[in-house]
C-alpha positions, 0 to 999 in steps of 0.5 A: 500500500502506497500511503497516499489517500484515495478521495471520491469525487464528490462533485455531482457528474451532471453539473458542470463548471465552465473553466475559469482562467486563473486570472479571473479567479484571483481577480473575482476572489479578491473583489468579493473578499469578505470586509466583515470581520474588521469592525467587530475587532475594533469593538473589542479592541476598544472595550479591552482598551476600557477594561485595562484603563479602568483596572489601571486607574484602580490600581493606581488609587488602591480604590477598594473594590467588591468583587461579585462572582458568577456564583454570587460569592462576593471578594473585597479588597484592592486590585494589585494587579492584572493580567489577561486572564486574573486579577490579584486582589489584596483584602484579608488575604491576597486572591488570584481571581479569574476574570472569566469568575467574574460578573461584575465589580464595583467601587465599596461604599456604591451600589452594586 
């Protein structure tokens, strides 16, 4: 046996497809090339841009947080710092929090 895969033509024998030159096929790819993808990556660079500077500004002025979890455990203390994935919070004891733990934080002494 060889090692090389033998495929079956999936293309149904009726339909035929007229020969394109390889020209028009880069020049028709690159006309309908899909342009969607960019603004929703400017969206999420701009909310990850607002997280970092939020964290950054809390960080700075040692504000004490209250840290709501998705199971409704709640964690106060100030954010020393973060990276992409984790918080590290210093309260009564130091915490490494996932943010993907998270549901929301606010600022102690506000509503939550």
């Amino acid at each position: 046996m060889s090692g090389q895969a033998i495929l079956p033509d999936l293309a149904p024998e009726s339909v035929e497809t007229p020969e394109v030159p390889v020209q028009q096929k880069r020049h028709h790819a690159r006309v309908h090339a899909p342009t969607f993808h960019a603004p929703v990556y400017e969206e999420q660079a701009a909310v990850h841009q607002a997280e970092l500077f939020y964290l950054q500004k809390q960080i700075q002025s040692q504000t004490p947080m209250v840290i709501v979890m998705e199971d409704g455990e709640t964690i106060s203390g100030a954010i020393e710092w973060y990276d992409r994935y984790s918080l590290k919070v210093r309260g009564r004891s130091r915490m490494l929090v996932y943010k993907s733990a998270i549901k929301y934080m606010y600022k102690q002494g506000e509503n939550g």
